[in-house]
N, C-alpha and C positions, 0 to 999 in steps of 0.2 A: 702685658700691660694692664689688664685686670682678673680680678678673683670673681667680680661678678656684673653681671649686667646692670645696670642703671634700674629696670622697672623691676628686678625683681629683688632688691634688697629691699627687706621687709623688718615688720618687728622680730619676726624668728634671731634676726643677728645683732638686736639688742647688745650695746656692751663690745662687738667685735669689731677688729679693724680689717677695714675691706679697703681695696683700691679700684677705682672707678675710671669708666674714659668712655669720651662722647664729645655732643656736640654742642655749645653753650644755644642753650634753648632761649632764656632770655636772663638779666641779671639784674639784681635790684643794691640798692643802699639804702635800708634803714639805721639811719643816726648813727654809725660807727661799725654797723656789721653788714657785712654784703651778704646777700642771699643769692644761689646760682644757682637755675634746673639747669641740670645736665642729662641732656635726651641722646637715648643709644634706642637701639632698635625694638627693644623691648620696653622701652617708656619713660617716663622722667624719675630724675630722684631729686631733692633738694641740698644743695651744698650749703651750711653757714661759714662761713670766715670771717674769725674773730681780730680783733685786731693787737692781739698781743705778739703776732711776729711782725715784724715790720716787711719785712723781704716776702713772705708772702702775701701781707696785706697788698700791698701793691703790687703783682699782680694779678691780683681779682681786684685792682681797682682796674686795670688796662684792658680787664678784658669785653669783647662784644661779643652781639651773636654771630654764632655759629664758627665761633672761635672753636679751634679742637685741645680738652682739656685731659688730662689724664691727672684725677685727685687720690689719696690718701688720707682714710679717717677713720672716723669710730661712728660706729652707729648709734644714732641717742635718740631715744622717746621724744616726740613733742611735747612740747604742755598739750593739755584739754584745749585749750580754744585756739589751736594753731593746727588742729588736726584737718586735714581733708579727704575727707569720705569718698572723693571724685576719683583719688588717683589711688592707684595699688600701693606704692609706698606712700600715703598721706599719713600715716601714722610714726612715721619716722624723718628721720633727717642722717645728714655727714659733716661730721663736722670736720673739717677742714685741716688735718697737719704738716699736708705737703701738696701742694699744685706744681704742677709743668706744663706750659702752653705747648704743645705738639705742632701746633700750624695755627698760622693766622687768617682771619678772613677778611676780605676786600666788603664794604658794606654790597649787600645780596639786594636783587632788583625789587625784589617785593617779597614781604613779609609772609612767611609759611600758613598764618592762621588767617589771613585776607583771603574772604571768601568770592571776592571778584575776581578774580585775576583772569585773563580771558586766557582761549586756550591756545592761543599762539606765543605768548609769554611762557606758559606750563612748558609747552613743547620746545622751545629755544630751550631752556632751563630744568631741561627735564630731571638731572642731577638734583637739580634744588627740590624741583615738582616732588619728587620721590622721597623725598625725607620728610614731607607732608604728613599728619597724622593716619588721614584717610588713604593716601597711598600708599604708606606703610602696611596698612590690613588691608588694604587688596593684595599686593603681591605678598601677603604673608597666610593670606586664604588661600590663590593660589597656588603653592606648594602647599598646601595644608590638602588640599581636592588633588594633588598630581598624586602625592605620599599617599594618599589612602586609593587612588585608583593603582598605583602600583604594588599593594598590598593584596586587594582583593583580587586582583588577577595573579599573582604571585602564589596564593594560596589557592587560586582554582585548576594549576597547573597551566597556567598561560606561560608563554617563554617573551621577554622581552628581544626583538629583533632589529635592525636597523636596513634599511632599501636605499638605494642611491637617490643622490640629490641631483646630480645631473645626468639624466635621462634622454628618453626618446620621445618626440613632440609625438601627440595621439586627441586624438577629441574627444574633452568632454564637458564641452558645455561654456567653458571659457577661453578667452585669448590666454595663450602660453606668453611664461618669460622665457625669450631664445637668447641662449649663450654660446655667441661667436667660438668655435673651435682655431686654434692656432696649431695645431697637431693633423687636423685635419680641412685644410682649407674650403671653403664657400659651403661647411657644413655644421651645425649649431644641434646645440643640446640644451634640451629643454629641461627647466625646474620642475618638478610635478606637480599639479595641481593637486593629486591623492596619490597614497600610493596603492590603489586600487589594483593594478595589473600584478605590482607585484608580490601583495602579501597574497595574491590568488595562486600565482608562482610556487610560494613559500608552503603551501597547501597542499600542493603536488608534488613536494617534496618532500613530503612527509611527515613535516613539524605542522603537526595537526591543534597548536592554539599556538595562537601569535598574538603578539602587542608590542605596539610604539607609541609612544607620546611624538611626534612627531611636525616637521615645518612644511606647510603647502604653500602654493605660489598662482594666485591667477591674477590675471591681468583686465580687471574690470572694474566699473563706477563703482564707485565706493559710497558709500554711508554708514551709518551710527555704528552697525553691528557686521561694517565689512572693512576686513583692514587686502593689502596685497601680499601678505606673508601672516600666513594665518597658522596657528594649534590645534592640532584635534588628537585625540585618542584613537587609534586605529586599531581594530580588533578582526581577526579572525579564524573560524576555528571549524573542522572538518569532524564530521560524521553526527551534526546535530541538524533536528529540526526547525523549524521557523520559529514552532512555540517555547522548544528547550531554549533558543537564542534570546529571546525575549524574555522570559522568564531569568537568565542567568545577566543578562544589563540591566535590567529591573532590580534587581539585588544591589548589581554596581550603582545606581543610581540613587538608592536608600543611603548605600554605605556610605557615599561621597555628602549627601548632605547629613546628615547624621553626624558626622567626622569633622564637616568642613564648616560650617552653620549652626550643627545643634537642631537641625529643622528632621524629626522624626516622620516618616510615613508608614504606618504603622496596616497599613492596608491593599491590597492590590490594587494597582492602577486597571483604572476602568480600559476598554478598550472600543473602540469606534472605527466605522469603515467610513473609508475616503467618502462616497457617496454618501454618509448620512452627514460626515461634515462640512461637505459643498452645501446640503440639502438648507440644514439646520442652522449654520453656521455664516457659508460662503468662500469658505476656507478652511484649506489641509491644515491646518494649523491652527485649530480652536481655541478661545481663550475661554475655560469655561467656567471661569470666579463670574462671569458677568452671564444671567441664565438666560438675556433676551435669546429668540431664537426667530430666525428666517422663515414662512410659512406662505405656501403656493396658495394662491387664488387662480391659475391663469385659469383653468375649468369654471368657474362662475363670469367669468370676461370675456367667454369667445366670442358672444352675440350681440356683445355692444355695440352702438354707434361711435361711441370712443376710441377711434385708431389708434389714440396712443398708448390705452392697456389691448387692445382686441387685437391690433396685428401681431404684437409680440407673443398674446393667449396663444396665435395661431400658430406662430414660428414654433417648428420642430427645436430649432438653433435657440429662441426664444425663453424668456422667464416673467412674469409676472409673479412678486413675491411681497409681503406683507412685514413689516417688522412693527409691535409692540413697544413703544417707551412706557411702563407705568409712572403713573403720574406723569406723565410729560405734557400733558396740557398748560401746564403755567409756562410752557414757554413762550416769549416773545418774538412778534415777527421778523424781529432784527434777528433772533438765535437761529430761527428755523431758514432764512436767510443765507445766514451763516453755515448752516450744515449743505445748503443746498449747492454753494460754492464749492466746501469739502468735497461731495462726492463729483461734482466735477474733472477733478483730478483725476479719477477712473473714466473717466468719458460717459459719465452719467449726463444725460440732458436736464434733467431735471427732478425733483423732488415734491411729487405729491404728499398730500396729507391730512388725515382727518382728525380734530379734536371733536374727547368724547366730553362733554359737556356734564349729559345727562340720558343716558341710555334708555330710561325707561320712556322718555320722550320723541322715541323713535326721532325719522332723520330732524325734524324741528328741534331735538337737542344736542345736534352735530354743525361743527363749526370746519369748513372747507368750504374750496371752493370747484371740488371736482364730485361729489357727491351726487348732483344734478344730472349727470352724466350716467349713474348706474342706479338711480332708485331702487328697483326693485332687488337689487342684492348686495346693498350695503350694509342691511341689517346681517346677513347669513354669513360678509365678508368678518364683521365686528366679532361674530359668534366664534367663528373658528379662529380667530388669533385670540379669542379670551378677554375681550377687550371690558374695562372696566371705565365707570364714571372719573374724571379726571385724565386718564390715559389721551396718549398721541399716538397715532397709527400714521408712520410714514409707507412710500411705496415705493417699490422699483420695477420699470417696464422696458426690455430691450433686450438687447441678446443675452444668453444667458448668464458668459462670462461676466461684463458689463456690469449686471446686476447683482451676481456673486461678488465682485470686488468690492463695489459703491457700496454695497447695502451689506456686506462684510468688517468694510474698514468703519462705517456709519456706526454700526452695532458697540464695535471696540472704543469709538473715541466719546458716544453719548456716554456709555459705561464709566469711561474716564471722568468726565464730567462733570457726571449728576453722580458722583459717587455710588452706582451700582454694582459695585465689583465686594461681591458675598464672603468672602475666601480668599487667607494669604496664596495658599498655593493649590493647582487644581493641573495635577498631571493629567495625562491621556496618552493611549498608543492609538496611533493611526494605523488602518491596515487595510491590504489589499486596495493599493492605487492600482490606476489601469497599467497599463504595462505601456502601451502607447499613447500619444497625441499628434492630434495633426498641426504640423506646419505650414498654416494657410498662406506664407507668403511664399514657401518653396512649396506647396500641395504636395508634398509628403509627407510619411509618418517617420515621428522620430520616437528614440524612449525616453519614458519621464523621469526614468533612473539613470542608466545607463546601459547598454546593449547586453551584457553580461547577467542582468536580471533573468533569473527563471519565472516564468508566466507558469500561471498554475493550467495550463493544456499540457497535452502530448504535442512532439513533433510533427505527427501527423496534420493532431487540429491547427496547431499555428501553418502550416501550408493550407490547410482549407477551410482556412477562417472567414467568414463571407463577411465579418465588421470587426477587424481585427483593434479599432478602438475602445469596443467595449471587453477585449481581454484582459482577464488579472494577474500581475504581478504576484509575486511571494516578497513582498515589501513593504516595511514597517518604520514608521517614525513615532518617536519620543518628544511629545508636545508637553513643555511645561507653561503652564499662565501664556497660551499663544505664540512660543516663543517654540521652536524647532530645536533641541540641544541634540540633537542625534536622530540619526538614517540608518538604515542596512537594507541588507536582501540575503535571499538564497542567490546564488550564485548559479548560472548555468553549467554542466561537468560531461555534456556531452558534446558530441561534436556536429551530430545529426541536427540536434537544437540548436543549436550557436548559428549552423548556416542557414537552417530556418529562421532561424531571429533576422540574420543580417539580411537574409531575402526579401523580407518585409521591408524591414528600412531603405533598402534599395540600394546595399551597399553588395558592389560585386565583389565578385570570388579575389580579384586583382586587387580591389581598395584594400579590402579585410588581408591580405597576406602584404600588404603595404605600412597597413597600421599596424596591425595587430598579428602580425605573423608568428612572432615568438610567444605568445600565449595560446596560435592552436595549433601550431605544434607539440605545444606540450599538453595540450588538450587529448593527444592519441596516445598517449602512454601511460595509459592509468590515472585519470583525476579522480579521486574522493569524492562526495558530496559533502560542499563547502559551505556558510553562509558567514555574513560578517554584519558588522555595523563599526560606525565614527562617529565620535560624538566632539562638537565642536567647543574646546577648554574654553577659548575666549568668551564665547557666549554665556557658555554655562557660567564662568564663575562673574559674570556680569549680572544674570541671573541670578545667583544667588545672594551678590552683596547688594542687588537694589540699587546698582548704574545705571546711567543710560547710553551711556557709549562702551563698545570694546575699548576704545583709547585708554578706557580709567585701570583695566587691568591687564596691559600689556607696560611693560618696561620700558621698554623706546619703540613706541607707532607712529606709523604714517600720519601727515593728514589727510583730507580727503580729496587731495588732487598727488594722493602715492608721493610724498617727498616729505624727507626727516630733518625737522628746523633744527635741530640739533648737530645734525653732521654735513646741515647742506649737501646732501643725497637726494637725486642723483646727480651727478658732476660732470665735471668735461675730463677725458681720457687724454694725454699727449699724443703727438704725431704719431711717435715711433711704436705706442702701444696699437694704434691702426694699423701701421705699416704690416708692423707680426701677425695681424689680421687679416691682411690683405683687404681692408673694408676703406670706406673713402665716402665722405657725405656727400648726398646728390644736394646740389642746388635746390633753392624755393622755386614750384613754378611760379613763373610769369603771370599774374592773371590775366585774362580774357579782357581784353578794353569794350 
């Protein structure tokens, strides 16, 4: 039904007759001749229809948008002053010698180029939503970024694989989706959240580089950048090191934007330890286009009469930290107000701060109202965060994490703001997180990865580790502009380790051959030394085209209470489909009078 797509007849087919088919974009009648773009996935062309057939004139008089047209013409030059330099065929036109309406449309709820449209409309209409301009090059990026990651692993001798979808429930960090068995009664099989166990599996089996593009499944609060059925790229690959793994997704990560965007990095990506991006930052995940940086004073505050930097100076657990706005003294107290709300949401209490007026005018050219409280070291505080005439010096005082988040997210959203963001794009590899963290509300340790992490000890040292919180992992993330597009690790491949590891967490010998019994078992028959990484498609290519939601480049998402306005999912099952389940809804309880 065509020779060629809509966007790409060009002047090159001057003179030829081509036959076209798409979607009526919009239609015009000037004084005797109808004008029709006709939009196919590749972009519009313009139709003219002259009025010398009668049978066709009419109808391209009948028709509306998003009518489906299937035309036959000749290619013909514009005049000079009918050209449009906007559109790829603006230099051309079809004129018209045969139309057939293919399908007709019912008038559509809202018009494609109406840039209000809220996003529960989009979502009902997602069909429609999707023939949108801008949602046409998202999902046409998206396979643009799949095709070239399946490229460069194709030619690195990666093998593409596939892992079941319905699985065995394991912890890792989220609620599982459980799927009632009917084959097997009162017992359920879980979607995976990764297929981490088993491309480890796959490892041990010998096929030493693996990849999937692949669907995960967790079952948790949702937001911008978290859908319940998510994409990532799943890689892993046996007998490399930490730095070779890195060095070879650094490649892949050039090549996809290169390919996918046109956005060159022509450089090694810097690389940074977790510790200096808590320090600096406040956060694994550094945005580093914005150069403000995080900066400890607690050592000049122990001896204050000010308990509320001095007791936190003291706290071991404690931070007192300094952030720099330049120029941020023109702000108004409504703004600084404003921010002081923001970091509330981290359980900030509050938001000191000093404007620097005039620095050479010692504290008489400092405008605060907590200054009075540390005279003698406010000038030495000013010196080491760099502080200049004009500048606003905010603070943060309380436990450490607290003030890592607050004075984290504070750093990222002034940047937003006051337009301090230096740099389209500012990657970074994160490395050597701790291997553990404590779970103060079960006062145990758990891993910040996942149990399977090789910690850079021996088996020996993880049994007589006397602060097994400050052990490192062999674990590395892929921080682009703040944004996390991809994790990995070394893998643990012994077995001595592995029960060390789970000794620590406090998982006995009976949990671990409960959960996890078929991966250490196959842990004693020869594992490799394996590492891998995932890097997360929706994100990344949200990332790349400059969205702010995954929803903008997924095909049909969730919203953010998990259900599809389009298919009204999730729905009500019949009796009989329970019955085969043997399952049956409990009652609401009663509440408590």
């Amino acid at each position: 039904m065509r020779t060629h797509y809509c966007g790409q007849v060009t002047e090159a087919l001057e003179g030829q007759q081509v036959t076209v088919s798409g979607w009526v974009h919009r239609r015009r009648d000037h004084g005797g001749v109808i004008f029709i773009d006709l939009r196919d996935r590749e972009g519009l062309v313009q139709i003219v229809v002259n009025p010398d057939d009668a049978e066709k004139f009419a109808k391209a008089e009948k028709v509306r948008s998003e009518y489906v047209l299937k035309v036959i013409g000749q290619v013909t030059a514009r005049v000079p002053e009918t050209i449009n330099e906007r559109m790829a065929t603006g230099k051309i036109e079809i004129v018209a010698s045969d139309i057939e309406v293919l399908s007709v449309s019912a008038p559509i709820p809202f018009q494609l180029d109406d840039k209000t449209i809220s996003e529960e409309v989009r979502l009902t209409y997602r069909y429609l939503d999707l023939r949108r301009e801008e949602m046409q090059y998202a999902m046409k990026t998206r396979y643009k970024v799949t095709r070239s990651m399946r490229r460069y692993l194709d030619d690195k001798g990666f093998m593409d694989m596939e892992t079941p979808i319905l699985t065995k429930s394991t912890p890792e960090g989220a609620r599982d989706y459980l799927v009632p068995s009917r084959t097997h009664l009162n017992k359920f099989f879980a979607l995976p959240q990764s297929p981490q166990l088993f491309k480890q599996l796959l490892m041990m089996s010998g096929f030493d580089r693996y990849y999937q593009i692949t669907r995960c499944f967790r079952d948790e609060d949702l937001r911008a950048d978290r859908q319940p059925e998510f994409t990532q790229l799943d890689i892993e690959t046996s007998f490399m090191s930490e730095a070779e793994v890195m060095d070879l997704m650094e490649g892949l990560a050039k090549t996809i934007f290169r390919e996918g965007v046109d956005v060159h990095f022509d450089y090694e990506f810097p690389r940074m330890t977790y510790a200096d991006a808590i320090s600096k930052y406040g956060i694994d995940r550094p945005d580093l286009r914005i150069k403000m940086e995080l900066v400890d004073v607690a050592d000049l505050l122990q001896d204050i009469d000010f308990k509320v930097f001095a007791a936190p100076a003291k706290d071991p657990m404690g931070r007192v930290a300094a952030l720099r706005v330049p120029q941020g003294g023109k702000m108004t107290r409504k703004e600084i107000d404003d921010y002081t709300k923001f970091v509330s949401i981290y359980g900030a209490k509050g938001l000191a701060y000093i404007k620097v007026n005039d620095l050479a005018a010692g504290i008489e050219g400092l405008q605060s109202p907590i200054v009075k409280f540390f005279p003698d070291q406010v000038m030495e505080i000013l010196a080491r965060v760099g502080a200049q005439d004009g500048d606003l010096v905010f603070f943060g005082a309380d436990k450490a994490k607290i003030v890592n988040e607050a004075l984290g997210a504070l750093r990222c959203k002034i940047g937003e703001d006051l337009g301090l963001i230096e740099q389209e794009w500012a990657p970074v590899w994160v490395v050597d997180f701790p291997m553990f963290e404590m779970d103060e509300k079960q006062a145990r340790l758990t891993a910040v990865h996942h149990p399977f992490t090789q910690p850079k000890a021996t088996t020996e040292e993880i049994l007589n580790h006397t602060a097994p919180h400050q052990m490192l992992a062999k674990a590395y993330d892929l921080v682009i502009n703040g944004i996390e597009v991809g994790g990995g690790s070394v893998r643990i491949h012994d077995t001595n380790m592995q029960a060390a590891v789970f000794k620590l967490l406090g998982i006995s010998d009976e949990d671990a051959n409960e959960k996890f019994g078929f991966l250490l078992n196959a842990l004693k028959y020869g594992c490799p030394p394996h590492a891998g990484m995932a890097f997360g498609l929706d994100r990344l290519v949200m990332l790349m085209i400059k969205r702010e939601s995954i929803r903008d480049v997924i095909a049909f998402p969730k919203t953010q209470s998990a259900a599809c306005l389009l298919t009204e999912a999730p729905g009500i099952v019949d009796d009989q489909q329970l019955i085969d389940l043997d399952l049956r809804f409990r009652k609401p309880a009663v509440p408590k009078s």
